[in-house]
C-alpha positions as CSV (number, residue, x, y, z in Angstrom):
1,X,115.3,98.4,113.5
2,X,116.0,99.7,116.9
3,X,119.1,98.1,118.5
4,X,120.3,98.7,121.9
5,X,123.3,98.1,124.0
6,X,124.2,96.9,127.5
7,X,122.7,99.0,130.4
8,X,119.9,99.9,128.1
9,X,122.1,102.5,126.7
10,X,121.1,103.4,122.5
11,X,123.7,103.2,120.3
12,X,121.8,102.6,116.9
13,X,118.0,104.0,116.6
14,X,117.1,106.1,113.7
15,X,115.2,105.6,110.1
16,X,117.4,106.7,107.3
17,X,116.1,110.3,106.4
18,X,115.0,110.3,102.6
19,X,115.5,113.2,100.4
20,X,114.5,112.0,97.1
21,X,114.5,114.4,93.5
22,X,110.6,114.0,92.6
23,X,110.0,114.4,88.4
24,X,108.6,117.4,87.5
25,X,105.7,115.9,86.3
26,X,102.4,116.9,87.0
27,X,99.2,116.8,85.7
28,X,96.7,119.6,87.3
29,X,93.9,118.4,85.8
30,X,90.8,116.6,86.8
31,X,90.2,112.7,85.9
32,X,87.4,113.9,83.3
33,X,89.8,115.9,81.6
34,X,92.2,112.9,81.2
35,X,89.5,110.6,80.4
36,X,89.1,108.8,83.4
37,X,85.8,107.9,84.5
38,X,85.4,107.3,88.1
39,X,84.1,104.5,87.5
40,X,87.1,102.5,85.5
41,X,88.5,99.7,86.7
42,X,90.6,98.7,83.6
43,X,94.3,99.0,82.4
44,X,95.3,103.1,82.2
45,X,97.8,103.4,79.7
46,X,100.7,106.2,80.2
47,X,103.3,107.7,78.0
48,X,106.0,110.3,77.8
49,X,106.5,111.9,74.8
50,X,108.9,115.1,73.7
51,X,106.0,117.8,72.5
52,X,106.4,121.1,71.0
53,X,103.6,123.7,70.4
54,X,105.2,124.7,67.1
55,X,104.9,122.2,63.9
56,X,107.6,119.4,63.7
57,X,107.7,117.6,60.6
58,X,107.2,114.2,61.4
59,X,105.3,114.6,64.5
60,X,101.6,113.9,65.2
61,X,99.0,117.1,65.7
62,X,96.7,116.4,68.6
63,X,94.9,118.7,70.9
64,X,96.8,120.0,74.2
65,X,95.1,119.9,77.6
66,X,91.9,120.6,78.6
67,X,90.2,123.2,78.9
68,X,91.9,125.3,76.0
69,X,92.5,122.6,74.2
70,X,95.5,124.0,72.3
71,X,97.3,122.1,69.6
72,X,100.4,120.5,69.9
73,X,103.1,118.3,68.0
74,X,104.6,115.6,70.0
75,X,107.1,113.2,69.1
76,X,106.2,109.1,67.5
77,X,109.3,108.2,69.6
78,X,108.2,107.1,73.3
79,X,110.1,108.0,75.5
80,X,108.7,106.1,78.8
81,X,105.8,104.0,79.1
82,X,103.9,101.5,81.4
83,X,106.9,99.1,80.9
84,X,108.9,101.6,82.5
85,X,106.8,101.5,85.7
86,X,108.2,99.2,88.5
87,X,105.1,100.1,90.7
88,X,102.3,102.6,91.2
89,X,100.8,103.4,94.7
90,X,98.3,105.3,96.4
91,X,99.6,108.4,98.0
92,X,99.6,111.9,98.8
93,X,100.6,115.7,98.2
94,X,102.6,117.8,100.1
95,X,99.0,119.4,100.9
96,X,97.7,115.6,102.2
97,X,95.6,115.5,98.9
98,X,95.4,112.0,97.4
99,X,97.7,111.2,94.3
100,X,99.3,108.6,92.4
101,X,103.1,107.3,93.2
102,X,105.0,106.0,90.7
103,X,108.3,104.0,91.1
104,X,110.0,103.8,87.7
105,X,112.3,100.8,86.8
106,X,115.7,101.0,86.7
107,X,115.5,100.8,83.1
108,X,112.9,103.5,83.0
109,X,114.9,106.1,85.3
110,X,117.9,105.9,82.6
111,X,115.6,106.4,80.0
112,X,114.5,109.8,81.9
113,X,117.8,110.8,82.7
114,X,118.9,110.8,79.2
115,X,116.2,112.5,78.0
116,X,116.0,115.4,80.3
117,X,119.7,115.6,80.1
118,X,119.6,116.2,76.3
119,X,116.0,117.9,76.1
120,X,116.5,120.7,78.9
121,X,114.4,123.9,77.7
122,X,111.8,121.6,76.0
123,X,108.3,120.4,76.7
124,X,106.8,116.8,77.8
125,X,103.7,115.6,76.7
126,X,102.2,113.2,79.3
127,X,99.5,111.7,78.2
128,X,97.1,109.4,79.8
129,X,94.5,106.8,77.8
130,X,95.8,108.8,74.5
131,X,94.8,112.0,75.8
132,X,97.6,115.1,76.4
133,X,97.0,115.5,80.7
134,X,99.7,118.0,81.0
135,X,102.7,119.7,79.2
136,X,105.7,120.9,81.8
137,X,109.0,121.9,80.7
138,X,111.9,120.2,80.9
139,X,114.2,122.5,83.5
140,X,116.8,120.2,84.9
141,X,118.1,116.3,84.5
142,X,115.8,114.4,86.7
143,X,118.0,111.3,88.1
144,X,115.0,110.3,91.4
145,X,113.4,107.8,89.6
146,X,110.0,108.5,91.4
147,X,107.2,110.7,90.8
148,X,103.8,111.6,92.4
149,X,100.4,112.0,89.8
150,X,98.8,114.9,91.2
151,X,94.6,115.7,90.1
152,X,91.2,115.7,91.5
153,X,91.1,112.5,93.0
154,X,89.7,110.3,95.8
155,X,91.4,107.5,97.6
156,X,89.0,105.0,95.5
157,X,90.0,106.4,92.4
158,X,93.8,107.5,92.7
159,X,93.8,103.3,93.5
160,X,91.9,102.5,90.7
161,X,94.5,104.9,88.6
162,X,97.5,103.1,90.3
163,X,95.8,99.7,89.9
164,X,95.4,100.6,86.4
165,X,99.1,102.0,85.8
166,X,100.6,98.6,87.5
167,X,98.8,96.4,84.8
168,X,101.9,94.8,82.8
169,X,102.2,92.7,79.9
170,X,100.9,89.6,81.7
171,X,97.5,91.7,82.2
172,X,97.6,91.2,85.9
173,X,97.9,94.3,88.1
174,X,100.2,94.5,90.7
175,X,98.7,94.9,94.1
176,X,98.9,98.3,95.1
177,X,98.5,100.0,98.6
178,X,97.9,97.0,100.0
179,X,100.3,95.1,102.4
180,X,100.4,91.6,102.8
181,X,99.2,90.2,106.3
182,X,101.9,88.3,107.9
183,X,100.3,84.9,108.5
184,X,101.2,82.4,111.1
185,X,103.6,80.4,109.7
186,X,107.8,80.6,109.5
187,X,108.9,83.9,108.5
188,X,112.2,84.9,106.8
189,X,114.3,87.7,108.3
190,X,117.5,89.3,106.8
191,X,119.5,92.1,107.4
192,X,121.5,93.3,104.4
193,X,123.5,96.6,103.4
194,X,121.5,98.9,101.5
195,X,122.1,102.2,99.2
196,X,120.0,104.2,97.7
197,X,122.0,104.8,95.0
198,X,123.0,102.3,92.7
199,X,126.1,99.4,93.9
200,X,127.0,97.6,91.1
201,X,126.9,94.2,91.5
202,X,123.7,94.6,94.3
203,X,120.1,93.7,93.6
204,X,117.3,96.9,93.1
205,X,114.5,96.1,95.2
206,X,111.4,98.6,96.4
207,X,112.2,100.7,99.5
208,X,109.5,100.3,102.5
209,X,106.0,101.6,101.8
210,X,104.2,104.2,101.3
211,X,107.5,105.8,99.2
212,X,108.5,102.5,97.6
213,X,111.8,104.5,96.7
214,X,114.3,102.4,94.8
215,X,116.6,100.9,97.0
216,X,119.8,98.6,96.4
217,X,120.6,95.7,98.5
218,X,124.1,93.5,99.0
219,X,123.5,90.1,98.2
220,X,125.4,89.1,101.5
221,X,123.5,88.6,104.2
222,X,124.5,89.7,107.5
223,X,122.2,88.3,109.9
224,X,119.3,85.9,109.4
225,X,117.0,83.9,111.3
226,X,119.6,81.9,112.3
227,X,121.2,84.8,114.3
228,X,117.9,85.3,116.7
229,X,118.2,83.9,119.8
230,X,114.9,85.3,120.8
231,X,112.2,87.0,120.0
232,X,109.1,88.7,120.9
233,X,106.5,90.6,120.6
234,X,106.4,94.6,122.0
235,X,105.5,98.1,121.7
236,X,108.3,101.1,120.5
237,X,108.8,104.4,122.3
238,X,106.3,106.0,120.1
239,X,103.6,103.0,121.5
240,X,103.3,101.3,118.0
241,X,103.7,97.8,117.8
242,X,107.1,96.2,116.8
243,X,109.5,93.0,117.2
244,X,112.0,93.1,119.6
245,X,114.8,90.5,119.3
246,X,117.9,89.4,121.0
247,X,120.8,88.0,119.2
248,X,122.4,84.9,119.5
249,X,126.0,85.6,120.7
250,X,127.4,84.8,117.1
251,X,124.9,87.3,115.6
252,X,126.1,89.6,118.3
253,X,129.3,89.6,116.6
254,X,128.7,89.8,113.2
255,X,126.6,93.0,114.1
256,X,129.3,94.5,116.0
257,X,131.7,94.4,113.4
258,X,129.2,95.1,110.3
259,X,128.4,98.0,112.5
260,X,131.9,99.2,113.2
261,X,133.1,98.9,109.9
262,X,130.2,100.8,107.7
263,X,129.3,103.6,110.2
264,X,127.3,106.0,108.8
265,X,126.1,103.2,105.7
266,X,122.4,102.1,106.2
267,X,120.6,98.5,106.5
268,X,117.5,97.3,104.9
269,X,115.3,95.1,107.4
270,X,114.0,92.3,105.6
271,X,111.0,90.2,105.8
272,X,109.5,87.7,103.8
273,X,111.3,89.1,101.1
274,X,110.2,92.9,101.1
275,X,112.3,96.0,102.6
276,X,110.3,97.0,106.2
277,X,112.6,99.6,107.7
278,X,116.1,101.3,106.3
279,X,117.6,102.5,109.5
280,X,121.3,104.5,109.4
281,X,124.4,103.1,111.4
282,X,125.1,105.8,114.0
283,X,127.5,103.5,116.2
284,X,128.9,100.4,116.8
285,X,126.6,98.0,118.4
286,X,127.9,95.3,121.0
287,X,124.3,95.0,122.7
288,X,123.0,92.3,120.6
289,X,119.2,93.4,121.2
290,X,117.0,95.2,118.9
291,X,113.5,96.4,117.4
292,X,112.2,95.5,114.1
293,X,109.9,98.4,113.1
294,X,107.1,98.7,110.7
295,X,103.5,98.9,109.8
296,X,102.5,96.3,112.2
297,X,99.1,95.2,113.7
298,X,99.7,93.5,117.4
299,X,98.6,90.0,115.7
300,X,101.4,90.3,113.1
301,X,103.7,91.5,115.7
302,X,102.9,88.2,117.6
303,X,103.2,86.4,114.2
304,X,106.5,87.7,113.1
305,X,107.7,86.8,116.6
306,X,107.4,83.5,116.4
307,X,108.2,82.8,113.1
308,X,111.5,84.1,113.2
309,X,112.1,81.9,116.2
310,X,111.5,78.7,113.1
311,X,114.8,78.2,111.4
């Protein structure tokens, strides 16, 4: 959300820069070499388990990674599993190569944290459909709660994997890559304080997409629908389509003076329900005009416009 002052001057116009810790977990080899056929379309089931390539009484023997195949003892305890997976996306490498994303639960980031806190110096199994994909080494607490599934994949099958990862207990998978179109109709708008790291007290919701990244909102509202005097649809600096909006003179006030006292804190923009942008307070804002950003087609732009304006 772009917001600008009187005279056109900006006082408040930047995306909060992420820096998330990404789990050192990654899995180098092919989808043949996990068992996954290209042509699956079913649930993919995923587990962590502590691993050790020296016999542990108690553990199970299977065979290590492909191609060598080596044998390994890992753990019966589970450590994380498909429960522990708030959402799985479609994404890509640091090289643009297609992966998988995976957002863990809250309850599934503790679980990592503890381990790896407790188990530095030791090995991970990660195994996919029952078969050992990949056996890194535990070298530091991992606290991000996010990690990308790196292997030989297309678009159509590192979906197919996420599909397949989302798949909970009800047996329906969670959609995934895909954003919902934003229909004519009334749409809800909300502008909440955010953190990215845990507020007691707030609610965890997913960040904006691709990343997804965790993200903890207040559950008061500073502005809503009801603060929008206007709004309309237009085109940001960069050309891309977006919402511009001009506040009612009441809304003007409770931005100025959510702005003055959290400087520095960041915002989520919410629609519908589900975080669009997370820009950063860089001043106070008395201009009571702004930009809603996001992945936007003109027609949604349009749409979003006018059902704001329906309170």
């Amino acid at each position: 959300m772009t917001i600008r002052g009187e005279h056109g001057k900006r006082h408040f116009c930047s995306y909060a820069v992420l820096s998330f810790v990404v789990l050192a977990i990654i899995f180098t080899t092919a989808l043949t070499a996990a068992g996954l056929s290209g042509d699956q379309t079913r649930k993919h089931t995923l587990e962590l388990r502590l691993a050790s390539h020296e016999k542990m009484e108690g553990w199970e023997k299977v065979p290590g990674p492909q191609p060598q195949n080596i044998p390994l003892w890992i753990s019966p305890e589970i450590a994380l599993s498909n429960r522990d997976i708030a959402h799985a996306y479609v994404d890509r490498t640091s090289e643009g190569k297609p992966c998988v994303g995976i957002v863990l639960t809250e309850d599934g980031s503790l679980k990592l944290a503890r381990l790896t806190k407790s188990h530095i110096g030791e090995n991970l199994a990660i195994i996919l459909d029952g078969r050992v994909a990949s056996v890194p080494k535990i070298m530091a607490e991992i606290t991000g709660g996010r990690a990308q599934i790196p292997g030989l994949f297309t678009e159509e099958s590192a979906g197919r994997l996420a599909k397949g990862l989302s798949v909970v207990q009800t047996g329906k998978p969670e959609s995934v890559g895909v954003r919902n179109k934003f229909e004519p109709g009334k749409h809800k708008f909300e502008l909440r304080l955010a953190s990215y790291q845990k507020v007691e007290g707030w609610e965890r919701v997913l960040g904006p997409k691709p990343q997804n990244a965790p993200l903890w909102v207040s559950p008061e509202v500073a502005l809503s629908n009801r603060d929008v005097a206007r709004a309309w649809p237009t085109q940001s600096s960069e050309g891309k389509p977006c919402v511009g909006v001009l506040l009612t003179e009441d809304g003007a006030l409770k931005l100025a003076r959510l702005t003055k006292s959290h400087f520095g804190k960041i915002v989520a923009v919410i629609l519908d329900g589900r975080v669009d942008s997370v820009p950063k307070i860089m001043d106070e804002i008395t201009g009571g005009q702004g930009m809603i950003h996001g992945n936007f087609t003109e027609e949604e732009t349009r749409s979003i416009a006018k059902g704001i304006m329906m309170k």
